[in-house]
N, C-alpha and C positions, 0 to 999 in steps of 0.2 A: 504494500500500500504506500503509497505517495504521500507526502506531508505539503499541508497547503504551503509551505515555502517554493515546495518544488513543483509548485501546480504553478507557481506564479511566474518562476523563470519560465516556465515551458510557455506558457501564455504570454509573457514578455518575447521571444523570443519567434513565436507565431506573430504577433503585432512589427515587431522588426523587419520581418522576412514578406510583411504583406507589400512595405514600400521600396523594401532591398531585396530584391532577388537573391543575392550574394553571402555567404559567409557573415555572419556577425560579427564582427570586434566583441574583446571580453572588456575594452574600455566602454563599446556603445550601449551594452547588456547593461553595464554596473550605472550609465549615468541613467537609461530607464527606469532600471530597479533605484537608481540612488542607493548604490551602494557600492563601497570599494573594489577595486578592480582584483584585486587578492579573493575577497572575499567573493564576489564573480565567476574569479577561475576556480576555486574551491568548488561550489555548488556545481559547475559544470564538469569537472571530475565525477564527482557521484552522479549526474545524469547520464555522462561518457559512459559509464560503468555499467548501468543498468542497461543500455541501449536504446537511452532514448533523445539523444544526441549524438554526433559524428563532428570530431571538429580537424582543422588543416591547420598544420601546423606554422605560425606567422600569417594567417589569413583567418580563421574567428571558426565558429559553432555555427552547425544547424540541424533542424531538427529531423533524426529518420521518421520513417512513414509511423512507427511505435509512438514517436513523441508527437506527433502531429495527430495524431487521432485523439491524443489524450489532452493537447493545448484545446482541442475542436469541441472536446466537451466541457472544457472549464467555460470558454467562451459562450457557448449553446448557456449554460447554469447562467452565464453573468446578464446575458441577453432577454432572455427569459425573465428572468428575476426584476431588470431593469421595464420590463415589460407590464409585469404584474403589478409592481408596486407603481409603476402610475396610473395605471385601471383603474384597479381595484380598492388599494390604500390610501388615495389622495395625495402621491407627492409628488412635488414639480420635477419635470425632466435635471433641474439642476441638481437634486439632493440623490438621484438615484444609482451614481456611481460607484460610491465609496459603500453604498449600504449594501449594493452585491457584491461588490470586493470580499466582504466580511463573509456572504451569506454562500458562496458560489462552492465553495469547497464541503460542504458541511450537506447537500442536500441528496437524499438517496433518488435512485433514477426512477423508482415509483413518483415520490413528490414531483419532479422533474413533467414525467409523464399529464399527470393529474393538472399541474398549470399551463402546460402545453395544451393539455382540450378545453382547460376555464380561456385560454387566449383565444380557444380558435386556430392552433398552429401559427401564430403569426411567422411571417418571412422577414422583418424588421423591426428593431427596436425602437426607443422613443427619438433615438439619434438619429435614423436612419439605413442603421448599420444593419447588414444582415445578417439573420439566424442560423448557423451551421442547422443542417438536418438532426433529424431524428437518427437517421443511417451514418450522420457523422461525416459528411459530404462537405468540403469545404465549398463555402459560397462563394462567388463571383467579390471579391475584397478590392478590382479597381474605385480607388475613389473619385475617380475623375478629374475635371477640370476644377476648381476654386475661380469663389466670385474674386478674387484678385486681378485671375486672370482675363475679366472680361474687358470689353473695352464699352464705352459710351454710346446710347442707345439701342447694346443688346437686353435682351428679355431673358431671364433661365427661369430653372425653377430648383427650389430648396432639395439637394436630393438627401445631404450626409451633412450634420454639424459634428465636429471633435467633440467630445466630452471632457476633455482634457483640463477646461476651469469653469467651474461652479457660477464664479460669477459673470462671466463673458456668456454661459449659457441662459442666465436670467435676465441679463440685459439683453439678452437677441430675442427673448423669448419676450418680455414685455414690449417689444417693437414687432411683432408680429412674425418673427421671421424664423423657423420652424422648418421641417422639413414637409415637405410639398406647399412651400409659402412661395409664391411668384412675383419676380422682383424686375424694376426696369431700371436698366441702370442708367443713373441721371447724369454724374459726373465723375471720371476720375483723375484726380488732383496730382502732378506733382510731388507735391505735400506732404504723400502717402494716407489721401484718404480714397475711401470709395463708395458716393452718394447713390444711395438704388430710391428707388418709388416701390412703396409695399401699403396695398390699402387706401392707396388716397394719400400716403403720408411717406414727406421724401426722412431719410435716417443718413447720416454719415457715420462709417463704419472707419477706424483704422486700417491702415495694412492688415495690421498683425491677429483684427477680427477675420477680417475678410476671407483670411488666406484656410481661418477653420471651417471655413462655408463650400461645401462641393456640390457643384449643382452641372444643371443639364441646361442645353437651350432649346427652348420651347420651338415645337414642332409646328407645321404650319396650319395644321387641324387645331391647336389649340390654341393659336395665334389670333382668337377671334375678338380680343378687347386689350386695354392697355394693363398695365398692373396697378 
């Protein structure tokens, strides 16, 4: 049995390997984890060991098909759980991170089961992100373009926000802007900002919001009004 410390690296190390194809660094592992690069390579010895890591050596860790099946279901438990608890329990997308963090390791695959049919099997969470299967099937994890990248007078729509801060997800979310929220973008600044229109109401975002927002551009079937 796995100890949620090592449920975490594997799941650290699935989230890595979503944007880096490549070998992970034991320095990039340890600044995810936030935690020393000793203590890094430590923990991935005992995954090395069990086989559920392969690493090259001067070139970083990744997961074999053993470790990735078992990152797939910590993710499925955290996605899930992130899921329920805004249904069901009344909490705002921002607070639901940290409280699966806690809950993801601890849940048998019966409970697992049971809130997958109170969901409805959802395919995405409150972020956007998608839910590995039931069969453990990793999902489609391109996150596409960011509203950073768009330029002045495209239209997208909210596909994926980061979860990554609590409070850049409250502030996005009392401005309407959510995932499948449709945004036109007004202005982008030099400056590093980036003005969209959401609802009638124009928002300037930072860069460094912007860049957590991935979205799609609107098709031309849906292209039937302004945002």
């Amino acid at each position: 049995m796995l100890s949620a410390k090592m449920e975490d690296y594997l799941k650290a190390l699935y989230r890595l390997q979503r944007d880096d194809d490549g070998p992970i660094s034991t320095s990039g592992l340890a600044e995810a984890l936030d935690v020393t690069p000793p203590t890094a390579s430590s923990m991935l010895d005992k995954l090395e060991a069990r086989g559920f890591v392969e690493r090259e050596k001067y070139k970083g860790a990744r997961l074999t098909p053993e470790g990735e099946t078992v990152a797939l279901e910590v993710v499925r438990h955290h996605r899930l759980l992130e899921t329920y608890l805004t249904r069901h329990l009344g909490y705002d997308w921002s607070e639901v991170h940290d409280e699966a963090d806690r809950l993801e390791h601890h849940i048998s695959e019966e409970f697992e089961r049971r809130v997958a049919a109170a969901l409805d099997d959802p395919e995405f969470d409150p972020h956007g992100d998608p839910i590995p299967s039931e069969a453990l099937e990793a999902p489609d994890e391109d996150p596409g373009a960011t509203l950073g990248e768009q330029s002045t007078g495209d239209i997208v729509v909210v596909e994926r926000v980061s979860d990554r801060d609590p409070e850049e997800l409250s502030y996005l979310s009392e401005r309407g802007i959510t995932p499948d929220s449709r945004l036109g973008v007004v202005d982008v600044a030099p400056i590093g900002m980036v003005t969209v229109a959401v609802d009638g109401q124009e928002v300037s975002l930072p860069d460094r919001v912007a860049e957590l927002i991935h979205v799609r551009p609107v098709n031309q079937q849906e292209n039937t009004g302004t945002a």
